[in-house]
Each structure stands twice: as structure tokens, then as C-alpha cells.
N, C-alpha and C positions, 0 to 999 in steps of 0.2 A: 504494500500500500504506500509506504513512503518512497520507494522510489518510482513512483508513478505518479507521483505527487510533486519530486522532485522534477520531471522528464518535466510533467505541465508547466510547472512554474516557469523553468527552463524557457519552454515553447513560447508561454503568454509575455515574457519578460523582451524575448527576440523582437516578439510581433506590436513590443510596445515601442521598442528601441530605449528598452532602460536599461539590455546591457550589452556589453561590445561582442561582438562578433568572435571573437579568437577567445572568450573568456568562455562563452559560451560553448563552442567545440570543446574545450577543456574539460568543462566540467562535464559534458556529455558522455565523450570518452572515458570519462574518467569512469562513469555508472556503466558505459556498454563492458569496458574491461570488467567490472565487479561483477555484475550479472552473468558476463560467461563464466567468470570463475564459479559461480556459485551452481549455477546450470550442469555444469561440468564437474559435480561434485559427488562420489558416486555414494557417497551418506546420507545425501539431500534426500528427505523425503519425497513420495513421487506428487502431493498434492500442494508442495510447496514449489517443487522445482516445475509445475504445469504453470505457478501463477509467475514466476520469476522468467519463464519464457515468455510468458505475455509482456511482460514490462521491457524484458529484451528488444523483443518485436518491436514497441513504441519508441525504445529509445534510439535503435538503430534505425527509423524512419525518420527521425528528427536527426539524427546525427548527418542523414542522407540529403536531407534539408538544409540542413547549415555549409553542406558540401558546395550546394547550391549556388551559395549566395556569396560565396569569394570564388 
């Protein structure tokens, strides 16, 4: 829930331009690395690691998005 929380914020902050562009890939990166780690974790439970792929999913669209736009 929090990092899909964070992805949003993330997203809506872009779309406001309240934060820079290259801070933003950062920290985006920074949650798609965490999320595959976790994803990729073969302890994870499987009905935690279905919702951690989802939030994956979101942040790698957004991260695809910021690709975008430099």
C-alpha cells in the first residue's frame, strides 16, 4: 500500500511540476529496484508478492513515463 502510495505521489507531484524531473526518476528507480528485490524473494509470501507485483507494474509505467519526458 505504501509504495503505491509513494508511485502516486510521485506521479501527481510530476504532473504538478512541484518536483524536478531527474529527482523524480531517482526516486522511482529507486522503489522499481526494491520491489524487484522483494518480488524476487523466494520467502515472500505468495499473496504479498501478487500485490508487490502490482505496485511493480505501476511503478515501472511511471518510470517509462519519466523516460519520456527527457
Amino acid at each position: 500500500e505504501y509504495f503505491l502510495d509513494a508511485v502516486n505521489h510521485i506521479d501527481e507531484a510530476v504532473k504538478s511540476n512541484t518536483i524536478a524531473i531527474g529527482a523524480a526518476k531517482g526516486i522511482v528507480f529507486s522503489l522499481v529496484e526494491t520491489l524487484g528485490a522483494m518480488v524476487g524473494d523466494p520467502d515472500l509470501p505468495n499473496h504479498l508478492k501478487s500485490g508487490y507485483m502490482g505496485d511493480l507494474d505501476v511503478a515501472a509505467e511511471l518510470e517509462a513515463k519519466l523516460d519520456k519526458l527527457r
